[in-house]
Kinemage of the C-alpha trace (Angstrom):
@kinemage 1
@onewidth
@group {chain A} dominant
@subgroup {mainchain}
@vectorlist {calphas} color= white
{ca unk a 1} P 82.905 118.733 79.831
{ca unk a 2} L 86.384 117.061 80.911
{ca unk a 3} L 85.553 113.144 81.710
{ca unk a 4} L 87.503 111.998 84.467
{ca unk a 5} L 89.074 108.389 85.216
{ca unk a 6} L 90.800 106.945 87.552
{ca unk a 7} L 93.394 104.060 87.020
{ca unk a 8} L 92.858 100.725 88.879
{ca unk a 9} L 95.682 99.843 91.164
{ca unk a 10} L 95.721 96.205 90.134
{ca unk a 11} L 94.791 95.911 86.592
{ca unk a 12} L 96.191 98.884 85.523
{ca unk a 13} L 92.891 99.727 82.931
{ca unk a 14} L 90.579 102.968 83.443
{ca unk a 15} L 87.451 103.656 84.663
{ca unk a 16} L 84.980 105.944 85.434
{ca unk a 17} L 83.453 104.413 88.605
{ca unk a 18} L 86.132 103.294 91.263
{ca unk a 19} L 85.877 101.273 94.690
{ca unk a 20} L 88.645 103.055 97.595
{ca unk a 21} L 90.366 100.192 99.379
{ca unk a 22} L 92.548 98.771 101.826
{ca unk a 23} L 93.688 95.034 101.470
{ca unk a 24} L 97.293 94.440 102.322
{ca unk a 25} L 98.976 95.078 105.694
{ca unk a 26} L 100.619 98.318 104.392
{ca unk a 27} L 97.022 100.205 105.041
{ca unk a 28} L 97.643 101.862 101.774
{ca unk a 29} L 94.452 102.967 100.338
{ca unk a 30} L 94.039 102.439 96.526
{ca unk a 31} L 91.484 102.850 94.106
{ca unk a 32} L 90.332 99.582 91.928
{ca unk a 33} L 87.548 98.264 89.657
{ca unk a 34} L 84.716 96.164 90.043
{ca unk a 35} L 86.239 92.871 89.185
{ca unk a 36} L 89.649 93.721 91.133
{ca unk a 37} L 87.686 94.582 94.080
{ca unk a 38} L 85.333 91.061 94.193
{ca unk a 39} L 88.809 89.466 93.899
{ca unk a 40} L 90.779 90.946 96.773
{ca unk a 41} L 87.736 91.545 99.216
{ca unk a 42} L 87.140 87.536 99.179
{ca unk a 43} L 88.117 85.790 102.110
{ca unk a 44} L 90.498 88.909 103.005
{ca unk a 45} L 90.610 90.376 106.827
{ca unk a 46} L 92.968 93.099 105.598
{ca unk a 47} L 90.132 94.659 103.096
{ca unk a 48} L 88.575 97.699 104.095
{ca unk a 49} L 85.957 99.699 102.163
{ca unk a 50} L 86.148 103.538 101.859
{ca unk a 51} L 83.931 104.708 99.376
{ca unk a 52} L 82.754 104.881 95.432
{ca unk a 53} L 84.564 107.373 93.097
{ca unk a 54} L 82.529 108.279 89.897
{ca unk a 55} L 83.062 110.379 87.043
């Protein structure tokens, strides 16, 4: 069976379990790791949660 990952948006490494974001003004959503996630979603009125991605 084919393993899927997904690439974080901000650290550029792969994964196999992936947080769907907003958190900039563009309203782009993204997909981003644990640690990127705890980092932007701090303090941040643009973040927006939109579900877990796993493998």
């Amino acid at each position: 069976m084919k393993q899927r990952i997904k690439y974080c948006k901000i650290c550029k490494k792969d994964f196999s379990t992936m947080y769907r974001i907003q958190y900039e003004t563009k309203k782009e959503w993204v997909f981003v790791c644990k640690d990127c996630l705890l980092k932007v979603k701090k303090d941040n009125p643009q973040y927006r949660y939109g579900g877990t991605w796993k493998a």
